[in-house]
N, C-alpha and C positions, 0 to 999 in steps of 0.2 A: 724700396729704397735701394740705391746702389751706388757703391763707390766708386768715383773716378781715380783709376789707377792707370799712370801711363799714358794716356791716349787710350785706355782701354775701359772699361766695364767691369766690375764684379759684383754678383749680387753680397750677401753678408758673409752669407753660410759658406761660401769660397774664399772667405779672409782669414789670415790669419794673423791675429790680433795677440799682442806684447804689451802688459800694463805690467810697469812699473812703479813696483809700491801695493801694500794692501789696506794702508790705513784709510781715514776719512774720505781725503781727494778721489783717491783712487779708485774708491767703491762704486762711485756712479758709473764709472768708467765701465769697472767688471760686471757689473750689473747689467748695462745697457747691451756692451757684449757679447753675455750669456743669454738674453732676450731675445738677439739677432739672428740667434745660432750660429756664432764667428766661432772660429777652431781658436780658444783663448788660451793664452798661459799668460800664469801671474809670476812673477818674478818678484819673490820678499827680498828682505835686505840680505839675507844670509846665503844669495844665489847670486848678488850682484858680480860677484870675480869671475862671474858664467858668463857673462852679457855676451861676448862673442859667440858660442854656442846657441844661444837662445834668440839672438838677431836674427840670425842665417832664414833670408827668405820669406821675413814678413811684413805685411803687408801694411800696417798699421801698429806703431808704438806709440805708445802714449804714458808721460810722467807723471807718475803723483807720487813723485819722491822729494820730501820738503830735502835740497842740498843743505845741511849746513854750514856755518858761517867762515869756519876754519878753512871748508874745502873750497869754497868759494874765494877765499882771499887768496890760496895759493892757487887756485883755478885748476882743479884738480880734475877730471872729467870721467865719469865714465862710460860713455859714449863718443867716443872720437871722431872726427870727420871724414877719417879714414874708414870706418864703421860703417858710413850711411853704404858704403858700393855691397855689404853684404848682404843687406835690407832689400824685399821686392823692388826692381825696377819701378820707378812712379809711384813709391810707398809713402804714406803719411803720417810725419810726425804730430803726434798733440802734444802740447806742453800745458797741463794744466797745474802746474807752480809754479811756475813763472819767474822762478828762483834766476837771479842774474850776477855773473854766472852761477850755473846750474852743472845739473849731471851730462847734462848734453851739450856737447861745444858747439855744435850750430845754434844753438837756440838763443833768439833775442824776443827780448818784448814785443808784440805788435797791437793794432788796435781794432776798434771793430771798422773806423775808414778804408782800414790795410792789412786786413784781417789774415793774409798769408804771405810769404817769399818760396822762394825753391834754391836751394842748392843743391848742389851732387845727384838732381835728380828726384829730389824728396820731398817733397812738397813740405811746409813748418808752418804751421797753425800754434801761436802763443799768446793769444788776445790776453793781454792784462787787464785785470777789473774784470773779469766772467760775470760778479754778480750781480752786477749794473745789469748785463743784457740776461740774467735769467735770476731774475730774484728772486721767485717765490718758491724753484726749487734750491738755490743758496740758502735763502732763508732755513726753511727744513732741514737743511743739511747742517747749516752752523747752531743752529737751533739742540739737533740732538748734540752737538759736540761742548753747548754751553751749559745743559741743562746736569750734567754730574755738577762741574764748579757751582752753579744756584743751591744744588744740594745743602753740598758743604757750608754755604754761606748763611742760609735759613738755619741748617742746625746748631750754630756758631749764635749767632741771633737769637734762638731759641735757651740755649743756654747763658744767653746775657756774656758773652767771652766770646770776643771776636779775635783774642790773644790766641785761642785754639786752632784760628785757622790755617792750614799749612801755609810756609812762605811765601810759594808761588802764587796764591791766591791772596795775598795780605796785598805784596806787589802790584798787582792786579784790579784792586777794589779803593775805588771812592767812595767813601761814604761821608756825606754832608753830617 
């Protein structure tokens, strides 16, 4: 496998790869990554005031930072467009939140028709709806992130007291 960068070639193990976020999303990402032998670094939330430090020079960033709703309405950014020129020349964005707006101010929605644009140089990969075109690993994936909530919900059941279940999950649950 090799990525196009630039008009140029790199195999993996000559990338250097910036996932943003360590949570669910993000995981496939760091995973696939460390598989590839890409020179990775993870950037948690508590390095995000780094971002310029930890751009400088790579080859591939990728989001899996859910933005929330606050910073979005004030369009708050932390990756600036100013940013993409500090990023390898021909480097590529993935946007796998698709958060609009999001942490990166280039990023918009695309689809699997128009699956990328280029600005500043950057190539922007943001297909919305990812688990349309790969479901069986979404599946899996949403699968682990649903199965604590079913916990809760069976032991709730179990106890005849559905009253016990936390709010967030009360919110959450239909039951006929």
């Amino acid at each position: 496998m090799l990525f196009a960068l630039n008009e140029s070639y790199k195999v993996p193990s000559e990338c250097k790869v910036l996932v943003m976020g360590s949570g669910g999303v993000a995981t496939g990402a760091i995973k696939t990554a460390s598989q590839l032998g890409c020179d990775l670094k993870i950037l948690s939330r508590d390095k995000l005031d780094q971002i310029e430090h930890y751009i400088k020079d790579v080859d591939v960033l990728v989001n899996g930072l859910s933005w929330p709703k606050e910073k979005r309405i004030e369009k708050e950014f932390l990756v600036t467009k100013d940013m993409l020129d500090l990023m390898s020349g021909g480097g590529i964005i993935l946007d796998l939140a698709v958060d609009e707006p999001g942490p990166i101010e280039t990023c918009r929605a695309t689809d699997i028709s128009n699956p990328f644009y280029i600005e500043r140089g950057i190539k922007h990969i943001c297909i919305y709806g990812y688990p349309g075109l790969a479901p069986l690993s979404s599946s899996k994936v949403y699968s682990i992130q649903v199965y604590e909530l079913l916990l809760e919900i069976i032991k709730s059941l179990k106890h005849g007291d559905l009253n016990t279940l936390p709010e967030h999950i009360k919110k959450a649950t239909y039951l006929c």
